[in-house]
TORMARRO-642162 format. One line per 2 residues: number of its first residue (from 1); their letters; for each residue x, z, y negated of N, C-alpha, C. Coordinates in pm, 1 decimal. Example, Ala and Ser with C-alpha at 12.3 -4.5 7.8 and 13.67 -1.06 7.14 Angstrom:
1 = as = 1319.0/780.0/569.0/1230.0/780.0/450.0/1320.0/780.0/330.0 ~ 1285.0/708.0/225.0/1367.0/714.0/106.0/1290.0/787.0/-3.0
This chain:
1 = xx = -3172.8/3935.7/-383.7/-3029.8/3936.8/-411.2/-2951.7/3877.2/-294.1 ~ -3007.4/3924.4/-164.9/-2931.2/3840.1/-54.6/-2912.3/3722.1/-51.6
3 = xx = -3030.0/3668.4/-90.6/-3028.4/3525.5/-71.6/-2977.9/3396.6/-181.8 ~ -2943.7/3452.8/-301.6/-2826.5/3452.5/-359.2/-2673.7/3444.3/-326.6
5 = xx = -2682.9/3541.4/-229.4/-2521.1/3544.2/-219.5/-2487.0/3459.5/-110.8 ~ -2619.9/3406.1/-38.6/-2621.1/3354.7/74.0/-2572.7/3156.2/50.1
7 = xx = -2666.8/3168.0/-46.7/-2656.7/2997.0/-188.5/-2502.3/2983.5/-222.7 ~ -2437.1/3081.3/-267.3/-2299.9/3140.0/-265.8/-2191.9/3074.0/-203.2
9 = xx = -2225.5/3162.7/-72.9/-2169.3/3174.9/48.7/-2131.7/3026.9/117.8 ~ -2268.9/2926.2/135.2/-2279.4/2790.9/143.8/-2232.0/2697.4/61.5
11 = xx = -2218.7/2758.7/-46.9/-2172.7/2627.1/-164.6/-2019.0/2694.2/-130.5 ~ -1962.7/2764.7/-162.0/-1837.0/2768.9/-29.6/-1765.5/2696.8/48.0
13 = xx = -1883.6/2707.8/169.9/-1839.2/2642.1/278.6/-1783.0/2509.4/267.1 ~ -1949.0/2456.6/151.4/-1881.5/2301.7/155.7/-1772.9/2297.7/89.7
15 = xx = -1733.9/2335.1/-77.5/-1619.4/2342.2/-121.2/-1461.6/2341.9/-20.2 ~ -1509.4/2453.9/73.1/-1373.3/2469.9/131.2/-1365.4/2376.8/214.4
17 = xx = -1449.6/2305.6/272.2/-1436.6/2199.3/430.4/-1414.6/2069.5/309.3 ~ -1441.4/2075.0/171.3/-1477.4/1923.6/109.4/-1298.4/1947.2/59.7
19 = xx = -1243.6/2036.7/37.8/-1173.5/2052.3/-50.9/-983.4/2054.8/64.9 ~ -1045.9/2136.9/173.6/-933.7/2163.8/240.4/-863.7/2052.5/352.2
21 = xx = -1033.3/2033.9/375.0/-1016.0/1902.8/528.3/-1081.1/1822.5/513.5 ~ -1179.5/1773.7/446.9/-1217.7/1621.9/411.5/-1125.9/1556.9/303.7
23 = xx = -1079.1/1630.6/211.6/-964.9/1568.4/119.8/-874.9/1470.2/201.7 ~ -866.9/1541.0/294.2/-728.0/1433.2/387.4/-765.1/1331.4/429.3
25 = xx = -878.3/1281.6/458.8/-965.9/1180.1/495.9/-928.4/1083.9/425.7 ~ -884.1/951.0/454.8/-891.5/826.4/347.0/-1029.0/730.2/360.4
27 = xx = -1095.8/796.6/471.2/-1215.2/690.5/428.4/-1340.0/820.0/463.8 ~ -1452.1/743.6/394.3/-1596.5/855.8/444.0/-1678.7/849.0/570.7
29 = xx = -1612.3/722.0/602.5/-1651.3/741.2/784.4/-1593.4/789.0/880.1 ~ -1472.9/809.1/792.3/-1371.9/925.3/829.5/-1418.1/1041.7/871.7
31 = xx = -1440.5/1074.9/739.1/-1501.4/1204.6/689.8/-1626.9/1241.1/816.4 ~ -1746.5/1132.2/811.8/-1818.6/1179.7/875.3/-1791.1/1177.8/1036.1
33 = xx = -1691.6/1104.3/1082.8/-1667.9/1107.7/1226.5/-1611.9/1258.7/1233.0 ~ -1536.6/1340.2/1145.3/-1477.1/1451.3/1150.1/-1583.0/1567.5/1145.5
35 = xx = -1705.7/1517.0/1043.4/-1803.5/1636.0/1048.4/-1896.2/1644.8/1191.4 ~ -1911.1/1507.0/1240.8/-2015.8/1508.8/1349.3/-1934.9/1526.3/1453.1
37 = xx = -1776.6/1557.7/1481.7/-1725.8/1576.1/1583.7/-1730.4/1775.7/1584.0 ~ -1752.2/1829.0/1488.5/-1787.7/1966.1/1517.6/-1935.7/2013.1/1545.7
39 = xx = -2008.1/1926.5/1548.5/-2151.2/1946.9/1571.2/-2188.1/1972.7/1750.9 ~ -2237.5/2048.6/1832.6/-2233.7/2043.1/1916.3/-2392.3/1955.4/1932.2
41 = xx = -2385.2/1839.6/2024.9/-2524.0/1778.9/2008.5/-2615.6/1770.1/2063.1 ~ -2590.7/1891.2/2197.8/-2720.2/1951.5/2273.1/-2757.0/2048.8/2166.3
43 = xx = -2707.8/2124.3/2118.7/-2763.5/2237.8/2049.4/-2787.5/2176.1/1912.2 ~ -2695.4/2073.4/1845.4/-2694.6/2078.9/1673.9/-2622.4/2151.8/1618.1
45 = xx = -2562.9/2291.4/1715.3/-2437.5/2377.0/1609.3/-2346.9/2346.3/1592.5 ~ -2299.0/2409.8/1472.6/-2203.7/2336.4/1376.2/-2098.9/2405.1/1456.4
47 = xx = -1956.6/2431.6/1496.9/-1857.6/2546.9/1577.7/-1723.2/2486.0/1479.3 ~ -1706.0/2618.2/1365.4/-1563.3/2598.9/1308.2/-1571.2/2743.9/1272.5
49 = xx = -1472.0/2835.1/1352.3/-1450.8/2942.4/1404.1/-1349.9/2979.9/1245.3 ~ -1309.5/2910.7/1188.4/-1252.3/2970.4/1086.0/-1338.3/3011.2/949.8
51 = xx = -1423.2/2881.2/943.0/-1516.9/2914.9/832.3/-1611.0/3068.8/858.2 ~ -1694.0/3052.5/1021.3/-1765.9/3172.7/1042.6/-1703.3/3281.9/1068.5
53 = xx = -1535.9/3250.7/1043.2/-1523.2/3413.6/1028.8/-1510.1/3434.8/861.6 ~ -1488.0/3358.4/827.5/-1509.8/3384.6/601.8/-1664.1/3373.1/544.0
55 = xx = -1719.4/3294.8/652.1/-1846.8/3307.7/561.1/-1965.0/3375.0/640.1 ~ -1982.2/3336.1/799.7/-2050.0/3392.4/883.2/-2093.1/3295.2/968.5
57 = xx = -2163.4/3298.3/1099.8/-2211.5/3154.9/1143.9/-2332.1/3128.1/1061.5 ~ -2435.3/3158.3/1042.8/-2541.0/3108.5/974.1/-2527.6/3019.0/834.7
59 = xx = -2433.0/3060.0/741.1/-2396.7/3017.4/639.9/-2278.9/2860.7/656.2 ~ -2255.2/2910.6/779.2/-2111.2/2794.9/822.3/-2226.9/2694.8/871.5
61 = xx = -2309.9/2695.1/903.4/-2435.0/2641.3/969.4/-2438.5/2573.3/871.0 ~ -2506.0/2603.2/807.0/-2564.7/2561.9/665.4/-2500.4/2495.7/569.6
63 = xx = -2384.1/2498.4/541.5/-2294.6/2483.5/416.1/-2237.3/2305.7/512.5 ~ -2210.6/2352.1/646.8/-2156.3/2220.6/733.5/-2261.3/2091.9/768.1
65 = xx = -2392.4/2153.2/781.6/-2518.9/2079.0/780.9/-2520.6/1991.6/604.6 ~ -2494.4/2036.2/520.2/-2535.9/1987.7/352.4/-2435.7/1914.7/352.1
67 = xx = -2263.4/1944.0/386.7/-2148.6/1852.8/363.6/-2173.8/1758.1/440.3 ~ -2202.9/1728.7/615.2/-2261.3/1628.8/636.9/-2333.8/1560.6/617.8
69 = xx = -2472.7/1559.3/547.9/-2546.9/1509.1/473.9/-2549.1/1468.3/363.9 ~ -2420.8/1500.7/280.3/-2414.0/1483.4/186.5/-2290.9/1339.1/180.5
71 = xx = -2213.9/1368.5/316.5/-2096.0/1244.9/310.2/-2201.3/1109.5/360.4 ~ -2312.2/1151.1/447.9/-2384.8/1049.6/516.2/-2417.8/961.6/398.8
73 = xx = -2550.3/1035.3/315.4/-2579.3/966.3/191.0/-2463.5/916.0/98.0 ~ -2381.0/938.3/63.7/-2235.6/890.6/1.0/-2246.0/758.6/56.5
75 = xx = -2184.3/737.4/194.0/-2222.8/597.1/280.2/-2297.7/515.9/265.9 ~ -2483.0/568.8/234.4/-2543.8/491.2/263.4/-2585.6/494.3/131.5
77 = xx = -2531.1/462.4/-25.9/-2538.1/471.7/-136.5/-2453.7/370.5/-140.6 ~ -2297.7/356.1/-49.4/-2242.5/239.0/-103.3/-2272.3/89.9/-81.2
79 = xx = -2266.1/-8.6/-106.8/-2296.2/-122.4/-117.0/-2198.0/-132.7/11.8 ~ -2286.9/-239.3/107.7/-2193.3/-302.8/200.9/-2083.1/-370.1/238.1
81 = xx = -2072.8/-398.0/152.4/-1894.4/-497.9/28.1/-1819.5/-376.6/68.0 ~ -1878.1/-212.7/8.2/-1754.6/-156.8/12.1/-1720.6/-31.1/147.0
83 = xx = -1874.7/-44.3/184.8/-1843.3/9.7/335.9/-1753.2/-65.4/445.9 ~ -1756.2/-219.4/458.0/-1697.5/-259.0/541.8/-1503.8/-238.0/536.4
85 = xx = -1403.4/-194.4/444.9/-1316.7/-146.8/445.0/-1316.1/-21.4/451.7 ~ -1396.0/47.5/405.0/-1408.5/222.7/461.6/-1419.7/217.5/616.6
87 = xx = -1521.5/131.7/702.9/-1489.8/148.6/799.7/-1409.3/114.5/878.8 ~ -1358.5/15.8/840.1/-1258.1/-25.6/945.3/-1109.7/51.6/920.5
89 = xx = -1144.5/83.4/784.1/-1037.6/148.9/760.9/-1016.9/316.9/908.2 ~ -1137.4/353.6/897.1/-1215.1/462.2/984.6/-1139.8/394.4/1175.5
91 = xx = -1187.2/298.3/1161.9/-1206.5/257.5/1307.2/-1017.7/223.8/1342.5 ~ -912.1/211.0/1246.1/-826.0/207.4/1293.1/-724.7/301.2/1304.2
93 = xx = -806.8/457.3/1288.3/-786.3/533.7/1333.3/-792.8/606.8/1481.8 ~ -839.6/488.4/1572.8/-861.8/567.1/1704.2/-816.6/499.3/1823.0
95 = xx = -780.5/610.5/1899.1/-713.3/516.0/1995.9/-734.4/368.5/2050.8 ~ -653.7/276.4/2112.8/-696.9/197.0/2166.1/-701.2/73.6/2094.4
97 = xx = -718.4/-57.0/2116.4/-714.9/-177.2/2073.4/-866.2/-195.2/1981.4 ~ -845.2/-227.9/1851.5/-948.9/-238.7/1758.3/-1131.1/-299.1/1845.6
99 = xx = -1090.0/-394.7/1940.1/-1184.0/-502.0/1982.2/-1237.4/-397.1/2108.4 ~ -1162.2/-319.4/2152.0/-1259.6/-241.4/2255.7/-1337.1/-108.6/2205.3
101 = xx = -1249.9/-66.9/2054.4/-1304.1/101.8/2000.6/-1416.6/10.6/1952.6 ~ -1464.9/-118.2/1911.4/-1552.8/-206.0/1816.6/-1710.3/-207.5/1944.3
103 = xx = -1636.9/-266.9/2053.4/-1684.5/-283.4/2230.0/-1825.5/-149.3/2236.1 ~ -1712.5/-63.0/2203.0/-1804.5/58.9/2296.5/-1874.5/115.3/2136.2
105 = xx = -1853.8/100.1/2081.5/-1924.1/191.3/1946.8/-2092.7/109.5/1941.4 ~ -2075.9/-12.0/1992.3/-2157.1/-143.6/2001.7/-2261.5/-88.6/2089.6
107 = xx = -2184.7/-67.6/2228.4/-2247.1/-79.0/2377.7/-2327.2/21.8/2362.2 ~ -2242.0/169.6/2340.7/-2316.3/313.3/2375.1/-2389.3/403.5/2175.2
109 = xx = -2362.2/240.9/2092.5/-2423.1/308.3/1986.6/-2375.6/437.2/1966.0 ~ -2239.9/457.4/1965.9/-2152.8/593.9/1947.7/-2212.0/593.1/1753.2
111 = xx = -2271.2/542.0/1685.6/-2228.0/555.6/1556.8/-2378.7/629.2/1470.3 ~ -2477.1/658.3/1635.8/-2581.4/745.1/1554.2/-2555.2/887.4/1564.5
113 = xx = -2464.4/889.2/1651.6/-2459.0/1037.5/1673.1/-2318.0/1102.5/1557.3 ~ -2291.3/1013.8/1451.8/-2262.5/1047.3/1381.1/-2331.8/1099.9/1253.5
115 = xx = -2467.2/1095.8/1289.0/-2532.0/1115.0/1132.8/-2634.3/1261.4/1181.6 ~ -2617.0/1335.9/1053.5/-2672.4/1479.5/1062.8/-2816.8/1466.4/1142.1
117 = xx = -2839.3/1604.9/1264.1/-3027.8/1599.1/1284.4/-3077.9/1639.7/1120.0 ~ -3206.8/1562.6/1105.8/-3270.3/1558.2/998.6/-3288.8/1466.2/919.0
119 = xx = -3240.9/1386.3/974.3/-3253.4/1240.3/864.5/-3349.0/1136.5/876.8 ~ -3404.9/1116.7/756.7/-3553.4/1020.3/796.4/-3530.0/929.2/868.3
121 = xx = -3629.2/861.4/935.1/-3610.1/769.3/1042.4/-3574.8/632.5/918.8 ~ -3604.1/587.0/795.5/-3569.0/503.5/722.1/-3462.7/467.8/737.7
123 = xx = -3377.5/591.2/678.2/-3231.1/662.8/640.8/-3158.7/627.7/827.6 ~ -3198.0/625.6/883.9/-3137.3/593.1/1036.9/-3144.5/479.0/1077.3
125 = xx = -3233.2/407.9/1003.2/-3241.5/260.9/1040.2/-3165.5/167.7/940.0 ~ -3139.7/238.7/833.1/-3014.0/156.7/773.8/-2922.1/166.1/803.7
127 = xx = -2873.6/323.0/820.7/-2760.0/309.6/841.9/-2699.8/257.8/996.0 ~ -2803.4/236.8/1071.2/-2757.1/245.8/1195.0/-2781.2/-19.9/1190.3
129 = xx = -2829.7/0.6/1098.4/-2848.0/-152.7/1075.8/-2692.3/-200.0/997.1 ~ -2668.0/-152.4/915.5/-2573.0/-185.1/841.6/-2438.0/-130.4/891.2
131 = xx = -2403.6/-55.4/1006.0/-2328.4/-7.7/1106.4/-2299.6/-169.7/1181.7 ~ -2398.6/-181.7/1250.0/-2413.1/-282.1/1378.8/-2371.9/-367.3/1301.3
133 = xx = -2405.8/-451.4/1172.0/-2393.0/-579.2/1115.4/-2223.0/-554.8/1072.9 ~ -2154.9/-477.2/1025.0/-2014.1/-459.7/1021.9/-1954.3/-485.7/1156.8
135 = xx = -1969.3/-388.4/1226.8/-1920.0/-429.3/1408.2/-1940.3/-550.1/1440.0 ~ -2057.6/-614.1/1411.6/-2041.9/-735.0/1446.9/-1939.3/-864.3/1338.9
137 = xx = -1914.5/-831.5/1269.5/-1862.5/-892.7/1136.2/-1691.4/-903.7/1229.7 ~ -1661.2/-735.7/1209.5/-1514.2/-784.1/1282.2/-1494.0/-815.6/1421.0
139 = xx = -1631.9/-729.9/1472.1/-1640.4/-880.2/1629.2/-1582.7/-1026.1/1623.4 ~ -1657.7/-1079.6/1513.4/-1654.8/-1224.1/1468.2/-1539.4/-1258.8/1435.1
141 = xx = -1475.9/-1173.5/1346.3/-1339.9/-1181.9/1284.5/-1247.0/-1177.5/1412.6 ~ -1222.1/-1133.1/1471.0/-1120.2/-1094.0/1605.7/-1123.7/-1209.4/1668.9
143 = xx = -1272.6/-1238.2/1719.1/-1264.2/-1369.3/1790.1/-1207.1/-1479.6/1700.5 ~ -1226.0/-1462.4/1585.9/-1187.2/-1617.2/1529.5/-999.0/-1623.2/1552.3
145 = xx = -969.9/-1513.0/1480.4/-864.5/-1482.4/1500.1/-773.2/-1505.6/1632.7 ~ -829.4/-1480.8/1725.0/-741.2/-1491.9/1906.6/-798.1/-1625.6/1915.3
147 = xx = -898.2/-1692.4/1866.3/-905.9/-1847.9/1937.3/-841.5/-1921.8/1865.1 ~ -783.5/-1862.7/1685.3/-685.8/-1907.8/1637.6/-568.5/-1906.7/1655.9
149 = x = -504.6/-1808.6/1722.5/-375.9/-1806.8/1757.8/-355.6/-1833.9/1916.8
């Protein structure tokens, strides 16, 4: 019976994080820069002090681990046509001049530590392939752009 309420408890979590605070998100790299920014990534714990006090930490664990995994695959389901406006849409959300947040996501590969621990090494090599080939796309684009104007 516990472990029932526990299935529960998690389908929950995601509901409420999919429903309350990923809703606001306009893109899913959005989404996932928002889930992997609560992940602590020496440990892997998930820390959203509101959910584990409604559902518990173990379950907030759990329910935050499946919504990330679940926005990851979303991503890497869409065709590359339609990731490249999700992300940039994503990337002009953050501080700083487009060509340097593009710079360092490049340099220090900021864009694996967006994807849940647990994911096949396949599943990491696409997405982390089809990441780089976008960055480099509006790399390309920028430059054409400033040697055009």
């Amino acid at each position: 019976m516990g472990n029932w309420s526990s299935i529960d408890r998690i389908q929950n979590v995601i509901r409420d994080v999919s429903e309350e605070t990923l809703a606001g998100f306009r893109s899913e790299f959005g989404k996932l820069v928002y889930l992997s920014s609560l992940r602590d990534l020496a440990s892997g714990r998930y820390v959203h002090a509101g959910l584990e006090a409604m559902y518990g930490r173990a379950d907030t664990q759990a329910g935050l681990w499946q919504a990330h995994k679940e926005i990851c695959m979303r991503i890497l389901e869409m065709p590359l046509a339609k990731q490249e406006p999700d992300l940039a849409m994503c990337l002009e959300g953050f501080e700083g001049e487009s060509d340097e947040v593009i710079a360092h996501w490049l340099e220090l590969e900021f864009y694996l530590a967006l994807l849940p621990f647990g994911m096949p090494q396949y599943l990491r090599r696409l997405f982390s392939s089809n990441v780089e080939t976008l960055l480099s796309v509006f790399q390309a684009d920028a430059a054409r752009v400033q040697k055009a104007a």
